[in-house]
N, C-alpha and C positions, 0 to 999 in steps of 0.2 A: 711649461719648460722651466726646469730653475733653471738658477746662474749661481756660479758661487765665484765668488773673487776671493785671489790669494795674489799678496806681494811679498816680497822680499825686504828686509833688514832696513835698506834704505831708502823704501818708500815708504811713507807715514801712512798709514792703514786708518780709514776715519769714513764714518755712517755715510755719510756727503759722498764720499770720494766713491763708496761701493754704489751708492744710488745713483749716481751719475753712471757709473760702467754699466749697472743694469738696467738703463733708461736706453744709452746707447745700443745695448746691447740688443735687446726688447724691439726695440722702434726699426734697428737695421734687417733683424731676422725675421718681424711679425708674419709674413706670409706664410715660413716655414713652424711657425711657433705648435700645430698639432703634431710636424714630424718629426720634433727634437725631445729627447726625453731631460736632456743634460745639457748645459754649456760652462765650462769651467775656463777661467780669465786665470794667469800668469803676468803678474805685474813685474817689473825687474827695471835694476839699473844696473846697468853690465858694470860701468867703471867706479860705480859707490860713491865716496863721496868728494871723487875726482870730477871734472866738471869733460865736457867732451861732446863732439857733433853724435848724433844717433847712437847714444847712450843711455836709450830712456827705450823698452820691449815689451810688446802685449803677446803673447801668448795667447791662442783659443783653443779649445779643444770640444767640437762637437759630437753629440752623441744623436743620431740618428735612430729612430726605431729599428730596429729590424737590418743594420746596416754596422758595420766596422765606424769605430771614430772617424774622425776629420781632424786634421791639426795645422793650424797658420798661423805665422808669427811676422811682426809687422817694428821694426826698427827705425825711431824717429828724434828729432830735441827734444817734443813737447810729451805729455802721458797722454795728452789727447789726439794726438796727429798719432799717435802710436795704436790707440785705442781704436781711432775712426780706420783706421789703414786697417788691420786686423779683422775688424768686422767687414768690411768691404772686400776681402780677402776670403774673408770665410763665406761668405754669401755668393761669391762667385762661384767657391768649388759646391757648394750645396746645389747652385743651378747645374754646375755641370751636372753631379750624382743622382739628380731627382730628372734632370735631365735628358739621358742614358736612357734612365728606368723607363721614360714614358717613350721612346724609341722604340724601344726592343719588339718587335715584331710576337703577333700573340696571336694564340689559337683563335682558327675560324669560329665568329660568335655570330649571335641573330643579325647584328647589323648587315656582316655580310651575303645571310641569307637574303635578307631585306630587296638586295642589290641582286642580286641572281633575279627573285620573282619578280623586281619590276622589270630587267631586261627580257624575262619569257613572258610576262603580259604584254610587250611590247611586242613582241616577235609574235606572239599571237594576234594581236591587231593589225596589224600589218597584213599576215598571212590570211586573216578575215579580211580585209579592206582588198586585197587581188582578189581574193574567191567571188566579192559581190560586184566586182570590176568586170570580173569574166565572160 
């Protein structure tokens, strides 16, 4: 899975700050990390370099295999309440989508052949066990 981080003007863009978003990043999605090809981070300060409650946004944007993106965004004071809310955001909706998928009702396989022969070896034993009854 990469990660690519992008901020805006008036966030200061620095090694640290990206490795920190991709640790976070990394550590929150690990479960999904074979089904994501892409995760692209949106750093932003809405009101720049006005100061202001829930003026600091993480943008995500996931790339699923075989799936349409995903996109959550998470508004908060700090870049990391903003950061952690974002990821916890996007992992929800990844449970839900991966979620779904393993739902969806799927063509009759061996398993449930499995289940039919053990109910007719059953119903044969049975129908033996009355025959030596008789």
């Amino acid at each position: 899975m990469q990660i690519l981080v992008n901020s805006d003007n008036h966030i200061e863009s620095s090694i640290r700050l990206e490795e920190w978003v991709r640790t976070t990043i990394e550590s929150t999605l690990e479960r999904y990390e074979e089904d994501l090809t892409r995760v692209e981070v949106y750093l932003r300060d809405e009101n720049g370099d006005k100061p202001g409650p829930h003026d600091l946004s993480c943008q995500l944007e996931a790339r699923p295999k075989g799936h349409q993106p995903l996109s959550v965004s998470h508004k908060a004071d700090t870049l990391e309440q903003a950061i952690d809310g974002a990821a916890v955001k996007l992992e929800r909706a990844l449970d839900h989508l991966f979620g779904k998928l393993q739902g969806k009702p799927r063509a009759k396989s061996a398993p449930d052949k499995a289940v039919n022969e053990t109910a007719l070896e059953e119903e044969f034993l049975e129908n033996e066990q009355a025959t030596l009854n008789s």
